[in-house]
C-alpha positions as CSV (number, residue, x, y, z in Angstrom):
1,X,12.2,-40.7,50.1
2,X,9.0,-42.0,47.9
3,X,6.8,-38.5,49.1
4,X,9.9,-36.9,47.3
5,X,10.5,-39.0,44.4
6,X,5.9,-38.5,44.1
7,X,6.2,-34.6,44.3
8,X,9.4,-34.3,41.8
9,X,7.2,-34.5,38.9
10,X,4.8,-32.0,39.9
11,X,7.9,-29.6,41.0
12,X,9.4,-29.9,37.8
13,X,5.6,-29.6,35.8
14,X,5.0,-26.4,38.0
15,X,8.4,-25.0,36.7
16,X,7.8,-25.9,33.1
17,X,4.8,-24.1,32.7
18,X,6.4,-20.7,34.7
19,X,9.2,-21.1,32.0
20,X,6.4,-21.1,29.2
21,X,4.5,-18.3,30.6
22,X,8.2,-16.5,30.9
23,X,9.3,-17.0,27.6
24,X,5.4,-15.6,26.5
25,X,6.2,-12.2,28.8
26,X,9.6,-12.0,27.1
27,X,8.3,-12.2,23.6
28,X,5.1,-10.0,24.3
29,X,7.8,-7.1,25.7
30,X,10.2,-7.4,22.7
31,X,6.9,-6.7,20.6
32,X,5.9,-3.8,22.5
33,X,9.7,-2.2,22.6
34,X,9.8,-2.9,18.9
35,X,6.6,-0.9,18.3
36,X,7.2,1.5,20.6
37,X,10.8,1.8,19.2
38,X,9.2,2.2,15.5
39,X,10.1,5.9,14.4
40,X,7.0,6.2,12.2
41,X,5.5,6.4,15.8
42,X,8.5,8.7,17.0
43,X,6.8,11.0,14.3
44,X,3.5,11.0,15.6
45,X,4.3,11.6,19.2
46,X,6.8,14.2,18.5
47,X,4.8,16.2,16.6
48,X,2.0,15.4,19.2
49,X,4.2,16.9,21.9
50,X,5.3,19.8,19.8
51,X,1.7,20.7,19.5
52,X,0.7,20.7,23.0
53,X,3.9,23.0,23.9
54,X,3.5,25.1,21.3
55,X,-0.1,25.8,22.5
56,X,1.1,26.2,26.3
57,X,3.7,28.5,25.5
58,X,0.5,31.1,23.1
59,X,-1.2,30.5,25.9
60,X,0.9,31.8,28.4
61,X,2.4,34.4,26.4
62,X,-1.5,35.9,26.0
63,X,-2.0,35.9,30.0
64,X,1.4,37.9,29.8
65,X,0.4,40.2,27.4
66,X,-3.4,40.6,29.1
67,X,-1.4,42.0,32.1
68,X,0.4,44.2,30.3
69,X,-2.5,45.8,28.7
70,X,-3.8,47.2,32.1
71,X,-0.5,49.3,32.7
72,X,-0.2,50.1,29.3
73,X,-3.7,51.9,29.3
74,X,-2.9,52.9,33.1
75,X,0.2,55.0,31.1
76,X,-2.3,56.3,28.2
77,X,-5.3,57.1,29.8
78,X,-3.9,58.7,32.8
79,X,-6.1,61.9,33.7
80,X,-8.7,60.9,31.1
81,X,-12.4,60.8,31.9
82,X,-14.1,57.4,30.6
83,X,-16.1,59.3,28.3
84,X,-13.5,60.3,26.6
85,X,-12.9,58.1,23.4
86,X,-9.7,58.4,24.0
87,X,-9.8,56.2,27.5
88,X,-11.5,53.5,25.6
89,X,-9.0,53.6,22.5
90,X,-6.6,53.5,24.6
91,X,-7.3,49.5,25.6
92,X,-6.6,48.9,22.2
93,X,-2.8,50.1,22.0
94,X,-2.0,47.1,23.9
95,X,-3.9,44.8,21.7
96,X,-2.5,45.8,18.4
97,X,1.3,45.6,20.0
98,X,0.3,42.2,20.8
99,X,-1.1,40.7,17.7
100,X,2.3,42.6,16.1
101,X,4.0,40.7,18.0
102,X,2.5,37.0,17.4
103,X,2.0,37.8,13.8
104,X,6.3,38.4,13.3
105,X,6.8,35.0,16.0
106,X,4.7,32.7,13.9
107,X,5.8,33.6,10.7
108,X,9.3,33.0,12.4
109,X,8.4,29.6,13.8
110,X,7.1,28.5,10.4
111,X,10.3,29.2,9.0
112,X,12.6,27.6,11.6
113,X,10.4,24.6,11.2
114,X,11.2,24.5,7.4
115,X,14.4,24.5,8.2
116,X,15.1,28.7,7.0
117,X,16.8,30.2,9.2
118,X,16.2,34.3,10.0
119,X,19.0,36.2,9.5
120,X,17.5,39.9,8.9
121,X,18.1,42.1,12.0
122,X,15.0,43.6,11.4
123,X,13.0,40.7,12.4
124,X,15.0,41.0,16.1
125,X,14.7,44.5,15.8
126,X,11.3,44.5,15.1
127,X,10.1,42.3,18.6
128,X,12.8,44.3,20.6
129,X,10.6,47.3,19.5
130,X,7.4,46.2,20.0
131,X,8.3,44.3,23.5
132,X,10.3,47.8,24.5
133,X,7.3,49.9,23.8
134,X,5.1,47.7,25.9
135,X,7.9,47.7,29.0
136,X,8.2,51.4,28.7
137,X,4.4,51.8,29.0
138,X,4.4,49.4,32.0
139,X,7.2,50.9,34.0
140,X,6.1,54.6,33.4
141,X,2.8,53.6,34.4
142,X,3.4,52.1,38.0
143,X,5.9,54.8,39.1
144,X,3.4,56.0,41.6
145,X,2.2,52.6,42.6
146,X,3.6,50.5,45.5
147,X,6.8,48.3,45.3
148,X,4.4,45.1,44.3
149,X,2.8,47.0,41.2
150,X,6.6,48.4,40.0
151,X,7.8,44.7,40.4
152,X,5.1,42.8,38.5
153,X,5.1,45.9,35.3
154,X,8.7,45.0,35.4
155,X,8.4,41.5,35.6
156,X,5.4,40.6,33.5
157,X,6.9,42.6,30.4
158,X,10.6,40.9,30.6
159,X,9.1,37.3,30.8
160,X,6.8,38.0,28.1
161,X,9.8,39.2,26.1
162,X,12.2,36.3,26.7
163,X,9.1,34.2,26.1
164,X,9.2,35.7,22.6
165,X,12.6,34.7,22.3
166,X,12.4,31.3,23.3
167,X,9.5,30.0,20.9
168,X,11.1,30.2,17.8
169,X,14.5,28.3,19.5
170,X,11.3,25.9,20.3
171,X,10.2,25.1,17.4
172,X,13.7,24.8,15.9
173,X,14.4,21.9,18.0
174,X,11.4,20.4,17.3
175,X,12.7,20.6,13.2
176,X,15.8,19.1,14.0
177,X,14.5,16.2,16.1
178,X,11.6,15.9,13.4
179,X,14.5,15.5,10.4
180,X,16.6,13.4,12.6
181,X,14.1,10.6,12.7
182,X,13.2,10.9,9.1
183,X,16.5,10.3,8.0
184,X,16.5,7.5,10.3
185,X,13.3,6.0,8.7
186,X,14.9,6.8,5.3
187,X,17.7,4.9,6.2
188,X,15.4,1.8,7.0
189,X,13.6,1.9,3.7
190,X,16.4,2.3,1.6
191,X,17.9,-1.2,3.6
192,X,14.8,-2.9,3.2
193,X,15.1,-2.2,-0.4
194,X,18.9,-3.7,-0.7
195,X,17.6,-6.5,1.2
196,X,14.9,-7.5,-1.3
197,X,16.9,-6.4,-4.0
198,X,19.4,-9.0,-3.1
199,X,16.2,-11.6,-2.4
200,X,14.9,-11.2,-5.6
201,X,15.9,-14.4,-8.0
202,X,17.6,-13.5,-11.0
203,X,15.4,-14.3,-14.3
204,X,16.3,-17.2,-15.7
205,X,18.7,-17.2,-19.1
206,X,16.7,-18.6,-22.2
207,X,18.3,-21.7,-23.2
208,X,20.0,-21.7,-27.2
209,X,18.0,-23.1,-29.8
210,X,19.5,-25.9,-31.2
211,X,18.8,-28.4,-33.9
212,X,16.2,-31.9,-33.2
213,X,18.6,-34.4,-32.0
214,X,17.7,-38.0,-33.9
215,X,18.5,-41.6,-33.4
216,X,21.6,-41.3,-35.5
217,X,23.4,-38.7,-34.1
218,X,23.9,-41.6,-30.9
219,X,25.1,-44.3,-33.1
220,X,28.5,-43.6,-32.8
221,X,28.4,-43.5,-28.8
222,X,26.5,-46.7,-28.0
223,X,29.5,-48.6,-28.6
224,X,32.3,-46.6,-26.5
225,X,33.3,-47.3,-23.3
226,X,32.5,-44.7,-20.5
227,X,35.3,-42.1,-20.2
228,X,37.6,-42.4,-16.4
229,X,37.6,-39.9,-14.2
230,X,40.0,-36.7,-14.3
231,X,43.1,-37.8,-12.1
232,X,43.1,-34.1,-11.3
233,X,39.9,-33.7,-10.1
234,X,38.6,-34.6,-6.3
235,X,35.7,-36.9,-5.9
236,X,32.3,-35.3,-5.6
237,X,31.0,-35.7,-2.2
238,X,27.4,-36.0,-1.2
239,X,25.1,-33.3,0.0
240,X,25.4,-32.7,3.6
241,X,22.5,-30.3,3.8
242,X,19.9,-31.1,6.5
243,X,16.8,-32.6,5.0
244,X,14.0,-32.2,7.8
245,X,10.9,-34.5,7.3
246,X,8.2,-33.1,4.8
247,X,5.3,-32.8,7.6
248,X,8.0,-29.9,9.3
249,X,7.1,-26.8,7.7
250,X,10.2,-24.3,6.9
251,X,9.8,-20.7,8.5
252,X,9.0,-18.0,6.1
253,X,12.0,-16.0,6.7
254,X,14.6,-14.2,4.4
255,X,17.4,-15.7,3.0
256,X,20.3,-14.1,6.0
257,X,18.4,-15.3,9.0
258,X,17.3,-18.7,7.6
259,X,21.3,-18.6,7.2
260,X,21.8,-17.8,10.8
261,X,19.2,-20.2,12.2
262,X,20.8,-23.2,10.3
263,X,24.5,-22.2,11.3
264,X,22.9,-21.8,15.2
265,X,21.2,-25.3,14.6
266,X,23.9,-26.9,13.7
267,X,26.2,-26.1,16.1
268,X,23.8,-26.9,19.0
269,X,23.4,-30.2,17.2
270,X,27.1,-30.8,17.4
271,X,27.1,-29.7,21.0
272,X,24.6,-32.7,21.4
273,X,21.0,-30.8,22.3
274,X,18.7,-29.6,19.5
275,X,17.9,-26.3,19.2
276,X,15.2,-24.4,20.9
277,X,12.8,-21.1,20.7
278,X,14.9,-19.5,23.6
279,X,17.6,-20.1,21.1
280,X,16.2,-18.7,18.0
281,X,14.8,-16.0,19.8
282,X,18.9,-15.2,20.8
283,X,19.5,-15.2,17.3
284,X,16.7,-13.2,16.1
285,X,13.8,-11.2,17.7
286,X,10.9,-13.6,16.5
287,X,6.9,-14.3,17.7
288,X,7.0,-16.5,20.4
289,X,5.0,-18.7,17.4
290,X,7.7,-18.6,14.8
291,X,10.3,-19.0,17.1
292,X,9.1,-22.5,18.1
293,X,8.1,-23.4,14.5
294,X,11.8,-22.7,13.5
295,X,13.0,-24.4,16.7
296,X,10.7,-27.8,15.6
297,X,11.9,-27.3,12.0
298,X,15.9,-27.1,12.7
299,X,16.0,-29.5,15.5
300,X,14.2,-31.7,12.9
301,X,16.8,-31.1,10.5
302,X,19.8,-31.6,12.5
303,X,18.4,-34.4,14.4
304,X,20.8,-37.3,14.4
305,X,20.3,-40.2,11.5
């Protein structure tokens, strides 16, 4: 029984200090999820990730369109000799079908990102044409070849067209996401400003001018009785507001959550316990810091006379 009763102590230091470095873990992850959930970051990120899949997809698109410029100069140059201009002109057909091509998807991206939308069939009808001239080309070109080469002139050309059809529904996406989490942060700013809007103090009314008061305008009075209270009228009752002791610094919060810290306090106080960071923390998401410096100031306040 006395080794027990000597270790308690220790036990129940040991677990004190794993509390305090638990509550420090808690408030360090509701800082980091608050960061990470700020949409000014969102921004950044999304736009981050919008670039690097923007640049995968040009990427890929030009390896598509590289292949296709063999069997479209395969279906051009067939029979020519390479010194005929004509065999090395005909490497750039591909080329200009190509840079066609990327010129119409990124003015069409640019536009889908501003939030215009394309509705001209000629912009469709335009890709379709370009795309169908270099799939023609392809498939004319490996009629002769083996099963492989008349499945990859087929293939390359079709995923390099529904490629082209998928970027601009890419960077649409992106637009709506992007004006989803501006609206979002709009909505923030425009709160914070009610919220110090109704902070602010009103200006204070310029009292009337009036005339010097004098000894004589109090003769009359020093002689009267004082006047009896209004039967009508209940007696005014003292302030009940907490008064916490001047070396117990108040936090620095707004007006609403100093509001919700005293109602919180108060009720723990007549529950019988004072209040305590945990506590504040439940109430609002504080630094571990300024949690405790609220907890020390409330429990101060409602501490019992």
């Amino acid at each position: 029984m006395v080794a027990r009763q000597e270790k308690s102590p220790d036990r129940g230091e040991e677990e004190a200090k794993k509390v305090a470095k638990l509550r420090k873990k808690v408030g360090e992850a509701r800082q980091v999820h608050r960061i990470a959930d700020d949409p000014y970051l969102k921004i950044v990120e999304l736009d981050r990730f919008r670039a690097s899949i923007t640049g995968s997809l040009w990427f890929f698109l030009a390896v598509g369109l590289g292949y296709t410029t063999v069997g479209v100069h395969d279906f051009i140059a067939e029979g020519l000799h390479v010194s005929d201009p004509m065999w090395w002109g005909a490497w750039a057909v591909e080329p200009a079908l190509a840079g066609m091509l990327i010129t119409v998807l990124r003015w069409e991206a640019a536009m889908l990102m501003r939030g215009i939308a394309i509705d001209s069939n000629w912009v469709s009808f335009t890709k379709w044409a370009l795309l169908g001239s270099t799939l023609a080309m392809n498939v004319l070109s490996s009629l002769d070849g083996t099963t492989v080469e008349k499945v990859l002139h087929v293939a390359f050309p079709g995923l390099v067209f529904c490629l082209a059809e998928v970027m601009p529904v890419v960077q649409d996406r992106f637009a709506q996401a992007r004006a989803k989490v501006l609206a979002q942060i709009a909505a923030l700013n425009a709160e914070a400003e009610q919220q110090a809007a109704r902070e602010v103090p009103a200006k204070p009314t310029p009292a009337p001018v009036s005339s010097p008061v004098t000894v004589a305008d109090f003769e009359t009075d020093f002689d009267r009785s004082p006047a009896p209270p209004s039967p009508g009228l209940p007696p005014v009752a003292a302030s009940t507001s907490p008064t916490p002791p001047a070396t117990v610094r108040p936090p620095k919060l707004p007006a609403p959550m100093l509001q919700q810290l005293e109602t919180r306090a108060a009720a723990l106080a007549d529950a019988g316990r004072a209040i305590t960071a945990a506590d504040v923390q439940a109430v609002i998401n504080l630094p571990a810091a300024m949690a405790e410096q609220a907890a020390k100031y409330y429990a101060a306040a409602n501490a019992p006379a």
